[in-house]
ZAMAR-403244 format. One record per residue (C-alpha): x, y, z; residue in one letter. Coordinates in steps of 0.02 Angstrom, whole numbers, padded with zeros to 5 digits, always signed. Layout:
% ZAMAR-403244
XYZA
...
//
This chain:
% ZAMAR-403244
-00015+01285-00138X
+00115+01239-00006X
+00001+01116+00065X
-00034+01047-00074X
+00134+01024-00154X
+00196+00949+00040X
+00049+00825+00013X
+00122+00766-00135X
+00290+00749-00077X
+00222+00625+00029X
+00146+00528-00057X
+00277+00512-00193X
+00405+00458-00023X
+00267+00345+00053X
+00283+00262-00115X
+00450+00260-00126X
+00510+00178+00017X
+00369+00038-00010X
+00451-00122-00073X
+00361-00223-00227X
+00268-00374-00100X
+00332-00516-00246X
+00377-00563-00438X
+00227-00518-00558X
+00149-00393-00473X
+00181-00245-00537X
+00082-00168-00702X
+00072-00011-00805X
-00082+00091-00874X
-00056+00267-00958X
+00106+00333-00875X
+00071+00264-00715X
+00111+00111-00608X
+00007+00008-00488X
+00079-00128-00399X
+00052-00230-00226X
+00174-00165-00081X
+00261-00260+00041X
+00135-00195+00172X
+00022-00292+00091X
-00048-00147+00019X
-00116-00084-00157X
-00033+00064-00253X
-00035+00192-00386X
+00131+00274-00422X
+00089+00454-00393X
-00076+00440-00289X
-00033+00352-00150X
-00137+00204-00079X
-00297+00105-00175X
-00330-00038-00079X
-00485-00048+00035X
-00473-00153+00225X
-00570-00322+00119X
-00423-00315-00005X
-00290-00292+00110X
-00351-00431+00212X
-00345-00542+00047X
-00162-00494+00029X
-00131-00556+00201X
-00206-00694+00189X
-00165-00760+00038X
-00012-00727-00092X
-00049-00625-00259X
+00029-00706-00425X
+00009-00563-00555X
-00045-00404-00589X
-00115-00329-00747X
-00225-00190-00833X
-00374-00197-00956X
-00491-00078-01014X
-00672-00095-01044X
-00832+00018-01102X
-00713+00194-01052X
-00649+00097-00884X
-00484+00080-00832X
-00441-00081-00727X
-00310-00147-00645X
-00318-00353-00569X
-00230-00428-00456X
-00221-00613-00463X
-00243-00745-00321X
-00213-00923-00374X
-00339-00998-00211X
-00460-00841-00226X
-00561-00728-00336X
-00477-00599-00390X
-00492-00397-00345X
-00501-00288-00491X
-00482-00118-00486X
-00587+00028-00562X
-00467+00171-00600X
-00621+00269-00662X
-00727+00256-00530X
-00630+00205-00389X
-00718+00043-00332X
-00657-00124-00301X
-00745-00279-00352X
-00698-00457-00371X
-00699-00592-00524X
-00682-00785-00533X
-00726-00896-00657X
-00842-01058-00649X
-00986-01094-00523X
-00881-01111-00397X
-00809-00935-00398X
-00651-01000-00331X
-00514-00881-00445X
-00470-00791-00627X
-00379-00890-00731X
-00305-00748-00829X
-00138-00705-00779X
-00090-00557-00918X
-00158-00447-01055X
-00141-00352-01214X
-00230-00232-01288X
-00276-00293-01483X
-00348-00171-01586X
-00506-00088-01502X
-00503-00247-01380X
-00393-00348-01248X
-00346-00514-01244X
-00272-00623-01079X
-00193-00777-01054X
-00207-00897-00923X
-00133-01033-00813X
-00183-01160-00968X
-00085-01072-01106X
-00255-01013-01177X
-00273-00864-01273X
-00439-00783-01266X
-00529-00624-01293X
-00643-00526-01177X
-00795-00475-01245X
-00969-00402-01205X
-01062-00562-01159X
-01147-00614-01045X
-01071-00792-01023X
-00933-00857-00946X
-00836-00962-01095X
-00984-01092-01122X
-01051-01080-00958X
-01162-00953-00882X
-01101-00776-00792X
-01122-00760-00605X
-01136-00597-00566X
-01155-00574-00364X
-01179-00382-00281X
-01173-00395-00089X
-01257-00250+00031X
-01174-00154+00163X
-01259-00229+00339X
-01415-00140+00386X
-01368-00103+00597X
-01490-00008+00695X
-01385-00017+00867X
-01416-00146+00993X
-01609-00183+00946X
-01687-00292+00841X
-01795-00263+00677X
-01901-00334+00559X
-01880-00330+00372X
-02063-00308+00302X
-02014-00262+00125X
-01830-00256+00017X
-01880-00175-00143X
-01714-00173-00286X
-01697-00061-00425X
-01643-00153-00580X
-01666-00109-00771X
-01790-00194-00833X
-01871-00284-00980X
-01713-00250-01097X
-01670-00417-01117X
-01739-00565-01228X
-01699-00742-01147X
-01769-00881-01251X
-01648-01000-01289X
-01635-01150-01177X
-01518-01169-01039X
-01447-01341-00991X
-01366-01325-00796X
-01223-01469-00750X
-01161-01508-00555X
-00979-01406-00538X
-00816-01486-00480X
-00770-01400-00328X
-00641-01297-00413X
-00783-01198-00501X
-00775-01281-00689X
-00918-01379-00764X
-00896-01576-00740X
-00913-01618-00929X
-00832-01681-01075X
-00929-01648-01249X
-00881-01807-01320X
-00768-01968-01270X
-00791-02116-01163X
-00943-02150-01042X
-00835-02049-00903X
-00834-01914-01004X
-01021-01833-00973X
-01131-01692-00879X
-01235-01754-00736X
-01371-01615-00774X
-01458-01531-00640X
-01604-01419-00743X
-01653-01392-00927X
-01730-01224-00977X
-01830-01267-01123X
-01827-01152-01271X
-01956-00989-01281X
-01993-00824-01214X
-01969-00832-01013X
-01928-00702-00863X
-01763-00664-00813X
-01744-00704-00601X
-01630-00651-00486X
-01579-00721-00331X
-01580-00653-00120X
-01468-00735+00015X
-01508-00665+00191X
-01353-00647+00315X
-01397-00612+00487X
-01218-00618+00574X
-01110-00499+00465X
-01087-00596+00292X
-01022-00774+00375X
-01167-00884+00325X
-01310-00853+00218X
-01490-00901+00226X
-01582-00934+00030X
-01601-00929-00118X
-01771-00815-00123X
-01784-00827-00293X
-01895-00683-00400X
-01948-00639-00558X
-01864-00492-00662X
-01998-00499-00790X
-01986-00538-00976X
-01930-00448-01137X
-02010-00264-01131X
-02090-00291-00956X
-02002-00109-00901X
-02141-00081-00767X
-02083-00254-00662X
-02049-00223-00497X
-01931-00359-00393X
-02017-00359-00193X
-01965-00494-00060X
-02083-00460+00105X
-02089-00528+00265X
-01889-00584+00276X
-01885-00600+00478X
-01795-00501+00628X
-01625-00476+00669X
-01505-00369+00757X
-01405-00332+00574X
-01420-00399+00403X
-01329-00393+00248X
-01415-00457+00075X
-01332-00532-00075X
-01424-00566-00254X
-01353-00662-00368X
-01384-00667-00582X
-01349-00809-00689X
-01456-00763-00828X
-01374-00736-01001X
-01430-00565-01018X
-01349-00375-00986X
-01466-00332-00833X
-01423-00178-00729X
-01430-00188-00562X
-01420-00021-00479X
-01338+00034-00307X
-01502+00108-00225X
-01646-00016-00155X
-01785+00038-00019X
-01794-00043+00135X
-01957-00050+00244X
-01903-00101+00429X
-01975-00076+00601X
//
């Protein structure tokens, strides 16, 4: 008990003689307070430090504009906001960072605030738009990117082959038929398209998915020197409606001394990837 309640005691004067790193970036959830520390650190008023080394390093590098807190499916999260970078976004429940930008070129969250309305949460942005988040699997009237990156497979100073990278995804409980229309991106991340107006005002488009039944695919990039570059896309299929016995394999994907994956899903569809995959090196 005396170790315990010392413990605390620190952390409560850790906290306390932390200074608030700038204007906006400071939220509540609950009866408790997260905010970004002049240390360029992130906090939780009674628990001490959040923040992991890749979102310190963000704070360093770049300056946070706002803070807030939504809730979604029994989660808890709390943003912080870059204006030059995607933002990181907290998981009270679970305790895991991840990051969120908007567009196809993932370049930052537009959102800036929140409230809670009724059962659901609405945020504004940088536009003086209104809008509510939802359980979709689109990104305003664009598609979703949804990226997971591996920790770097290192086997000490040798080098190793990758025969097989099997992932473990839930399957077959999706139904993609309608068609898809894909447009080039302005390098800020949002879709280069007017729906109506002058001449000027049009999509160059890239693909069409026609209409109908069709797999769901997922996307590998290969890094071989710690996350800096990337080698891809391998694309593969994740199988159709009810096709729960697909299996997603990429063989034969070369030697190197460490290497980190990344898939990426742009599909308009609630597909589970899961944290686990089997590796078969040598």
């Amino acid at each position: 008990p005396d170790a315990a309640t010392s413990a605390q005691r620190f952390v409560y004067a850790d906290i306390t003689n932390t200074g608030l790193k700038g204007f906006n970036l400071l939220t509540r959830f609950d009866d408790a307070l997260f905010f970004v520390g002049n240390d360029n650190r992130a906090y939780i008023f009674g628990q001490g430090v959040v923040s992991t080394t890749s979102v310190e390093t963000s704070l360093a590098q770049s300056a946070p504009t706002h803070c807030f807190y939504y809730e979604d499916e029994g989660h808890k999260f709390c943003v912080i906001r870059f204006s030059d970078r995607p933002a990181w976004v907290y998981d009270i429940t679970t305790g895991m960072w991840h990051e969120r930008a908007e567009g196809g070129g993932q370049i930052r969250w537009r959102a800036t605030c929140s409230l809670r309305n009724g059962s659901g949460w609405l945020v504004g942005n940088t536009d003086g738009e209104v809008l509510q988040l939802s359980r979709t699997n689109q990104d305003l009237n664009g598609p979703l990117y949804r990226e997971a990156i591996s920790r770097p497979i290192y086997l000490g100073d040798r080098k190793f082959s990758i025969s097989k990278l099997e992932l473990l995804a839930r399957m077959g409980d999706h139904s993609l038929t309608d068609a898809i229309t894909f447009v080039l991106q302005a390098e800020d991340g949002f879709a280069l398209l007017a729906e109506t107006g002058s001449p000027d005002d049009f999509a160059l488009l890239a693909e069409t998915v026609p209409a109908g039944p069709r797999d769901a695919t997922i996307d590998l990039y290969v890094s071989r020197d710690g996350g800096r570059t990337w080698v891809g896309p391998k694309t593969r299929s994740m199988g159709r409606n009810a096709d729960y016995s697909k299996r997603v394999i990429w063989r034969a994907l070369g030697q190197a001394q460490q290497l980190a994956f990344k898939f990426d899903i742009q599909e308009p569809a609630d597909i589970t990837l899961y944290a686990d995959g089997y590796v078969t090196a040598s």
